[in-house]
KEKENU-271132 format. One record per residue (C-alpha): residue number from 1; chain; y, x, z. Coordinates in Angstrom, 1 decimal, always signed. Each point is the difference from the previous one (the first is absolute). Layout:
<rs>
> NUM; A; Y; X; Z
...
</rs>
This chain:
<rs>
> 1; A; +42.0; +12.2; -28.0
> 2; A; +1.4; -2.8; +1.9
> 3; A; +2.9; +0.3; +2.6
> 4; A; -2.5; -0.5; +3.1
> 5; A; -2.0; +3.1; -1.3
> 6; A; +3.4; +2.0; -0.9
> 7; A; +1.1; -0.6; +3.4
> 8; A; -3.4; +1.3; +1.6
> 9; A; -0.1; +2.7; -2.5
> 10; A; +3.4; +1.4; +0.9
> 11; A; -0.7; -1.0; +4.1
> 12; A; -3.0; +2.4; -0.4
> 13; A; +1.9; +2.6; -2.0
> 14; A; +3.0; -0.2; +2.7
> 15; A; -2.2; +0.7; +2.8
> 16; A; -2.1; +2.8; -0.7
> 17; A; +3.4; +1.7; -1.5
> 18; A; +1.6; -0.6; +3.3
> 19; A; -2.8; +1.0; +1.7
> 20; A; +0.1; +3.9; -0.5
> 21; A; +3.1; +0.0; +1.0
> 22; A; -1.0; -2.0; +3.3
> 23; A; -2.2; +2.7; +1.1
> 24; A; +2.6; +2.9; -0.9
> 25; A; +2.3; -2.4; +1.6
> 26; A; -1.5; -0.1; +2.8
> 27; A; -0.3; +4.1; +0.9
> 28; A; +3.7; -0.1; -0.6
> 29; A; +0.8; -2.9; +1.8
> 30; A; -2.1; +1.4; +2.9
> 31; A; +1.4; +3.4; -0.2
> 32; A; +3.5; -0.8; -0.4
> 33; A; +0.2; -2.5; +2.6
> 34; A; -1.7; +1.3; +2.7
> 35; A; +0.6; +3.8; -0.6
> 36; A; +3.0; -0.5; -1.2
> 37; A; -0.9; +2.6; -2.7
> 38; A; +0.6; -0.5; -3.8
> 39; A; -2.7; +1.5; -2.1
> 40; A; +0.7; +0.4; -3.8
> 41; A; -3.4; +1.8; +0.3
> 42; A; -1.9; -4.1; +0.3
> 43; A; -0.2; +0.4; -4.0
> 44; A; -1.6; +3.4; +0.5
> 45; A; -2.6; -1.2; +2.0
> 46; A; -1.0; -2.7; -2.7
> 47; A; -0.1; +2.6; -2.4
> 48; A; -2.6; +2.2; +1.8
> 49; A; -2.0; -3.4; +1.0
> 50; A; +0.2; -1.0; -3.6
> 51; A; -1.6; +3.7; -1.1
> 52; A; -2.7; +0.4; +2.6
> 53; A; -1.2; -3.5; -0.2
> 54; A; -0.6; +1.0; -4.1
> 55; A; -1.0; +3.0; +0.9
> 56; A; -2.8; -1.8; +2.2
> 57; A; -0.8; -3.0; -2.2
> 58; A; -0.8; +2.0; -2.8
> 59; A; +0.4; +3.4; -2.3
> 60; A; +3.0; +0.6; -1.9
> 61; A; +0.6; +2.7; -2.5
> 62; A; +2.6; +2.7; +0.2
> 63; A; +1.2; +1.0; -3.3
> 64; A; +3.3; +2.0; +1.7
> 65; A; +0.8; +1.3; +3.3
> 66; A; -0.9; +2.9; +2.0
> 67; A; -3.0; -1.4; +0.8
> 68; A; -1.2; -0.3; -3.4
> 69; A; +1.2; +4.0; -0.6
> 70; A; -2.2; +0.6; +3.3
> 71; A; -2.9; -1.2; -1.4
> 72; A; -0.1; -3.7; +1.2
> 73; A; +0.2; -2.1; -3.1
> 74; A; -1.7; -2.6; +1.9
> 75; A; +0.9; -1.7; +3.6
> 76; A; -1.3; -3.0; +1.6
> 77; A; -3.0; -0.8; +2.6
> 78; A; -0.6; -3.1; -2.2
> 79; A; -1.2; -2.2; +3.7
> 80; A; +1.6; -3.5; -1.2
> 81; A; +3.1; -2.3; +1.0
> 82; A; -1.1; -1.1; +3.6
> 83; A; -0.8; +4.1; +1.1
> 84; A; +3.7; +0.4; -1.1
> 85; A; +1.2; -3.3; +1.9
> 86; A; -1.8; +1.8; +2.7
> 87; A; +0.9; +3.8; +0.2
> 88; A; +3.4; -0.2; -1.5
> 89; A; +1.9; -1.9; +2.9
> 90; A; -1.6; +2.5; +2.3
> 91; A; +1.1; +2.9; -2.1
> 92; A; +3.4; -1.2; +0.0
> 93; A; +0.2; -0.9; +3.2
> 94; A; -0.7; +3.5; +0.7
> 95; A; +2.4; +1.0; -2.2
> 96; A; +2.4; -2.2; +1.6
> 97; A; -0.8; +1.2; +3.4
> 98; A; +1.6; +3.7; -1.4
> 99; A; +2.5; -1.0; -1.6
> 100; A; +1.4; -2.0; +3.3
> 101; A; -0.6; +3.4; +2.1
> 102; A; +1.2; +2.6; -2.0
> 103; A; +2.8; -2.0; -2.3
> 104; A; +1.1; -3.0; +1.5
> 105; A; -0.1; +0.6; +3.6
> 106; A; +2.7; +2.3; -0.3
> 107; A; +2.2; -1.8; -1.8
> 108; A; -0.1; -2.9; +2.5
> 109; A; +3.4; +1.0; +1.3
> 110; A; +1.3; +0.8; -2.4
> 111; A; +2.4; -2.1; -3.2
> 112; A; -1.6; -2.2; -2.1
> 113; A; +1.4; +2.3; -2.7
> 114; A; -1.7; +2.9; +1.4
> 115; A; -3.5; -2.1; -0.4
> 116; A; +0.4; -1.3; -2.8
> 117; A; +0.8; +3.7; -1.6
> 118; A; -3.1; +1.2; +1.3
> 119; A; -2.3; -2.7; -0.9
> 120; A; +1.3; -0.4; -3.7
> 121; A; -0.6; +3.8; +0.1
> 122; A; -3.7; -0.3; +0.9
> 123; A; -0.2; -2.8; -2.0
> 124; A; +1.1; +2.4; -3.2
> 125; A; -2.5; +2.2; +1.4
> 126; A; -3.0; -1.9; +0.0
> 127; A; +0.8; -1.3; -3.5
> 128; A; +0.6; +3.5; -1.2
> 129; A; -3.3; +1.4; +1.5
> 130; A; -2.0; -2.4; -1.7
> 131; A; +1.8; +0.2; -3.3
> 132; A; -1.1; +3.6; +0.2
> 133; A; -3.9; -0.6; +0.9
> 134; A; -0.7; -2.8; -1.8
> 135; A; +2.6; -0.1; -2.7
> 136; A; +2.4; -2.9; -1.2
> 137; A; -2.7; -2.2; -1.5
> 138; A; -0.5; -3.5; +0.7
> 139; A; -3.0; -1.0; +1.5
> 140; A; -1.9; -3.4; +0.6
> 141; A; -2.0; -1.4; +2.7
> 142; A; -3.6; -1.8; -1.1
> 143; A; -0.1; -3.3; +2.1
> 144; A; -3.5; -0.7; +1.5
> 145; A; -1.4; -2.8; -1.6
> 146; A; -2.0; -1.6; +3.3
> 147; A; +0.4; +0.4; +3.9
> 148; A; -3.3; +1.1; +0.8
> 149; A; -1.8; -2.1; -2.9
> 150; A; +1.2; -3.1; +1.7
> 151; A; +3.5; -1.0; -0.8
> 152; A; +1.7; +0.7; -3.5
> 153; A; +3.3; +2.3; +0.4
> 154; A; +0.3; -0.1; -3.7
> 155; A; +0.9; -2.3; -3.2
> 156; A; +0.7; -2.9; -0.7
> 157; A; +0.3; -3.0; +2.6
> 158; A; +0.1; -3.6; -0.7
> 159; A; +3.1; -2.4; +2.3
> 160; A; -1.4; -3.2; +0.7
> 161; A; +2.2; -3.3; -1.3
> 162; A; +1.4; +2.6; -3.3
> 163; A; -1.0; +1.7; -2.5
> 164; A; +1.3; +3.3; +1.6
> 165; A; -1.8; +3.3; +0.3
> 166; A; +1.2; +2.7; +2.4
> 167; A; -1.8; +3.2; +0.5
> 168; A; -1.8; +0.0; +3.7
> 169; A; +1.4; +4.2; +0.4
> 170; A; +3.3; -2.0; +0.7
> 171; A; -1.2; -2.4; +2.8
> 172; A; -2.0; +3.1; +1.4
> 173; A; +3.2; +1.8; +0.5
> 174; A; +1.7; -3.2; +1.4
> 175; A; -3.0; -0.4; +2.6
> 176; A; +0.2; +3.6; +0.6
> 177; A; +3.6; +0.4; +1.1
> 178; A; -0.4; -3.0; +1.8
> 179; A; -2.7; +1.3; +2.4
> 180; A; +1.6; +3.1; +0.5
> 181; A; +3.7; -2.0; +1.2
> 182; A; -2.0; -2.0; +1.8
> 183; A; -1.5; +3.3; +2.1
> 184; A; +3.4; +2.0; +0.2
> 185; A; +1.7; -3.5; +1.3
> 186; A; -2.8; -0.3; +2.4
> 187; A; +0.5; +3.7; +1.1
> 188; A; +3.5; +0.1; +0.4
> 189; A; +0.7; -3.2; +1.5
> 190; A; -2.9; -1.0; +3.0
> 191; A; -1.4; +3.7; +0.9
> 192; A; +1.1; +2.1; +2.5
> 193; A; +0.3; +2.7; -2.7
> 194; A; +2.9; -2.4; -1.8
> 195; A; +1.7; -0.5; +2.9
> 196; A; +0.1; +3.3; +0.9
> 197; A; +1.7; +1.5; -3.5
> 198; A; +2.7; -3.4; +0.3
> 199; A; +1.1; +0.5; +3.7
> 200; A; +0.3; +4.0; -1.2
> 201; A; +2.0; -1.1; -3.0
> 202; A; +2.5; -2.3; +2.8
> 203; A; -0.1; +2.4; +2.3
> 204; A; -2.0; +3.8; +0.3
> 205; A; +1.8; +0.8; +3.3
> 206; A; -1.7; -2.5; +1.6
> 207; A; -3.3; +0.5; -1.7
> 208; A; +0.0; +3.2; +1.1
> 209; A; +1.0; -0.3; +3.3
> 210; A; -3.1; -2.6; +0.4
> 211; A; -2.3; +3.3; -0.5
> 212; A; -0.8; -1.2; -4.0
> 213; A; +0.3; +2.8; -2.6
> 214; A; +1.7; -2.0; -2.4
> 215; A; -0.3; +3.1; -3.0
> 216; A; -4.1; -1.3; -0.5
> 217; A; +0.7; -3.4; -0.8
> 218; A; +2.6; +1.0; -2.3
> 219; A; -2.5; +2.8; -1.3
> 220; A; -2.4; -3.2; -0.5
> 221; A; +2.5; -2.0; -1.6
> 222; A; +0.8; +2.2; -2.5
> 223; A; -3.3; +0.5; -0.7
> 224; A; -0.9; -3.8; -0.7
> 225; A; +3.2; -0.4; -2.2
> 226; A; -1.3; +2.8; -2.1
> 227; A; -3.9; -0.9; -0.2
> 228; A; +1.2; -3.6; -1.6
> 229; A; +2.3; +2.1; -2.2
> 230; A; -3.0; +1.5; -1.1
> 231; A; -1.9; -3.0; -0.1
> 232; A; +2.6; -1.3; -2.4
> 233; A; -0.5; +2.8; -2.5
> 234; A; -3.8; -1.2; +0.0
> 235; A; +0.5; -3.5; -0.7
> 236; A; +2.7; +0.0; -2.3
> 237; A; -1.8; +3.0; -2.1
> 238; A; -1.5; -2.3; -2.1
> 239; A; +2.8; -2.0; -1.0
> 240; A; +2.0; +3.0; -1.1
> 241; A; -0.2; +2.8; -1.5
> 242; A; -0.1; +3.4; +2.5
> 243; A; +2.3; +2.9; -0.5
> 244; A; +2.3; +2.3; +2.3
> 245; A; +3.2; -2.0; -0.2
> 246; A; -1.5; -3.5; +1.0
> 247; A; +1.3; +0.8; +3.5
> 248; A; +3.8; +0.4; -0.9
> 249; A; -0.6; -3.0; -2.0
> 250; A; -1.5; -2.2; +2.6
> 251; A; +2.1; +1.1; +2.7
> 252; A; +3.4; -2.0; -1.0
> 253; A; -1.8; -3.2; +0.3
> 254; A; -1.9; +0.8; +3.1
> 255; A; +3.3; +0.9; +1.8
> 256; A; +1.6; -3.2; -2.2
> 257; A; -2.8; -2.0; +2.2
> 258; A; +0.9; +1.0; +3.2
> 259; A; +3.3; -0.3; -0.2
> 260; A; +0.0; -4.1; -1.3
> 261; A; -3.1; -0.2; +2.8
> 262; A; +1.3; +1.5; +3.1
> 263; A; -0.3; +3.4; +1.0
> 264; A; -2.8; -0.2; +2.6
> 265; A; -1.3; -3.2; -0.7
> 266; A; -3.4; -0.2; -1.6
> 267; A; +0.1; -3.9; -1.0
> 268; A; +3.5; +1.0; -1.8
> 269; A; -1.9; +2.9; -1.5
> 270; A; -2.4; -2.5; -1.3
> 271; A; +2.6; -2.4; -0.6
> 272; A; +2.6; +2.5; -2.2
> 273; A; -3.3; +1.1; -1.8
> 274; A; -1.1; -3.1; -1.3
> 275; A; +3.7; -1.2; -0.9
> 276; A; +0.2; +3.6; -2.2
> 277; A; -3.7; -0.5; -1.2
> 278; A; +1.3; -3.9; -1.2
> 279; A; +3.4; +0.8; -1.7
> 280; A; -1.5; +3.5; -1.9
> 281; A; -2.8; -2.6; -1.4
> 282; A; +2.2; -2.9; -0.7
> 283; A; +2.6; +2.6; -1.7
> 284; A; -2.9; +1.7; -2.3
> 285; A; -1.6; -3.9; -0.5
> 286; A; +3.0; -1.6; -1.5
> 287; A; -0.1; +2.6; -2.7
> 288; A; +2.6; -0.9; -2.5
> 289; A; +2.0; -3.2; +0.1
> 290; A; +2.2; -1.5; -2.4
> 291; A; +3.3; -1.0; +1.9
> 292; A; +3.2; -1.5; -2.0
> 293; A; -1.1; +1.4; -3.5
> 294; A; -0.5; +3.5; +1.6
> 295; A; -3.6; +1.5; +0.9
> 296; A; +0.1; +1.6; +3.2
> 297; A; -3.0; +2.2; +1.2
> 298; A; -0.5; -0.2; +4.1
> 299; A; -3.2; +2.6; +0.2
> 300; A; +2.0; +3.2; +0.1
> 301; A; +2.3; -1.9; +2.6
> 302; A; -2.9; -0.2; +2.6
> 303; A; +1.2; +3.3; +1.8
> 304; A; +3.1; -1.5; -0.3
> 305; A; -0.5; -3.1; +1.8
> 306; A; -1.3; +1.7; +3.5
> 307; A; +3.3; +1.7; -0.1
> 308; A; +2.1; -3.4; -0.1
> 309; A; -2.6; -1.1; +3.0
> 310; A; +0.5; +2.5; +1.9
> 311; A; +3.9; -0.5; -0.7
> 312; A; +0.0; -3.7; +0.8
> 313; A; -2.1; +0.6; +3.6
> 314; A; +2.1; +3.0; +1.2
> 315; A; +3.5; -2.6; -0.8
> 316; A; -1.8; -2.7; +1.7
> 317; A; -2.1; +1.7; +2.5
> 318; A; +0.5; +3.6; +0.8
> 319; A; -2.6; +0.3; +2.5
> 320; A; -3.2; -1.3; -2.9
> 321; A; -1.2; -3.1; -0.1
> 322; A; -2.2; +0.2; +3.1
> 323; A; +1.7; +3.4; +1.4
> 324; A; +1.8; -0.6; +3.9
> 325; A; +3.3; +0.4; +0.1
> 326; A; +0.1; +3.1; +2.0
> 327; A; -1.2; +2.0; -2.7
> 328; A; +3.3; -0.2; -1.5
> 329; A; +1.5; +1.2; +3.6
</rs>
């Protein structure tokens, strides 16, 4: 493979990584800096988008679990990839919308440690719940092979000027996350609905005393930040394999995103998730390299090396790389 095609392969690799953890990002980001709320529940939400988008795409057997011993050694509606990218973010914005009312709303007042108790807690509890109805196997997602007969979303893919092939799954979950930023930015930023959650994040007196009832917006807010949680558990399905603890395990590098982005900035959620995305892949590329007579082995370091960024941009920058300064405040 030549170095032009190396570089496009691990460019391509970098940014689909990076990308799940854009749209979890994202909810976070959202969440945290307007609400002012810290959910260690985001990874939960991925979890049950990640199941109910299988669970819609296709039919998985049970081999344990309670629902196998009551009788349902089958599950699955079997309606295809795009009914999941469909009803999922709708069911977990729904989702979203109760957990806001009946677990985050009142915690708004109170410590950080306070909410972040009670979401790890749910968090446990979702993950427990579905250890217990489905059991602890690992499940895969089938990836459609066309959109609509018209446009491959599967194999193989020849880079023009190399000899490179990159599967096209990867550039459909690059173009993917990319429309949905797009939409949230647009949203938040030039609608009356954004500017409506940020002048309640500045200041909710005031809102308030204008005759706006700032608890809706929120309610919405929370709601979108979840739904592309959820969307995130249906696109990234088929690049990993699908099991209850995926959301404890995604949920380090999500926070790890927001944190070297900004907390409240969408463009530094993008930003932090494509810097993760590129250093994991690099890491994991280099594979093992022969330095002074000694073979050292960088892949098991990639989990490593988003800890060291995240290190080197809270020394330099505490506020994230695109975060305002009063968030530090």
């Amino acid at each position: 493979m030549s170095l032009v095609g190396e570089l496009i392969v691990l460019l391509v690799n970098g940014l689909q990584t990076g990308a799940i953890y854009v749209l979890l990002a994202i909810g976070l980001s959202i969440i945290l800096g307007t609400l002012k709320f810290v959910n260690f529940a985001h990874g939960a939400l991925f979890v049950v988008g990640a199941y109910a988008g299988l669970l819609i795409t296709q039919e998985i057997s049970i081999s344990n679990g309670k629902l196998a011993e009551w009788g349902y050694p089958t599950l699955g509606l079997e309606w295809g990839f795009f009914a999941a990218l469909v009803i999922v973010p709708l069911f977990v914005f729904v989702v979203g919308l109760a957990m806001e009312r009946f677990v985050a709303r009142p915690f708004y007042d109170r410590p950080d440690t306070d909410q972040i108790l009670v979401t790890f807690g749910l968090a446990i509890v979702v993950q427990e719940v579905i250890h217990a109805l489905i059991g602890p196997r690992t499940y895969g997602y089938e990836v459609p092979t066309s959109a609509f007969g018209l446009l491959p979303m599967t194999g193989p893919i020849g880079v023009p000027l190399s000899d490179v092939t990159i599967n096209v799954w990867r550039l459909w979950v690059i173009a993917i996350t990319a429309a949905l930023v797009i939409t949230v930015y647009a949203i938040v930023e030039y609608t009356d609905f954004g500017l409506v959650v940020k002048a309640g994040t500045r200041d909710p007196e005031m809102v308030r005393l204008l005759g706006i009832k700032i608890t809706r917006p929120y309610l919405v807010m929370f709601g979108i930040g979840a739904a592309l949680a959820g969307i995130a558990g249906v696109v990234g399905g088929p690049l990993q394999n699908i099991n209850p603890e995926i959301g404890m395990t995604i949920l380090v590098p999500a926070f790890l995103t927001v944190v070297i982005g900004g907390v409240g900035s969408i463009r530094g959620a993008v930003l932090g998730g494509t810097l993760i995305g590129m250093v994991q892949v690099t890491l994991i590329s280099l594979g093992s390299v022969g330095v002074g007579g000694f073979t050292v082995n960088f892949s098991p370091w990639s989990q490593v090396g988003i800890y060291v960024l995240a290190v080197i941009v809270l020394l330099t920058r505490p506020q994230g790389l695109l975060g305002s300064e009063e968030v530090t405040t």
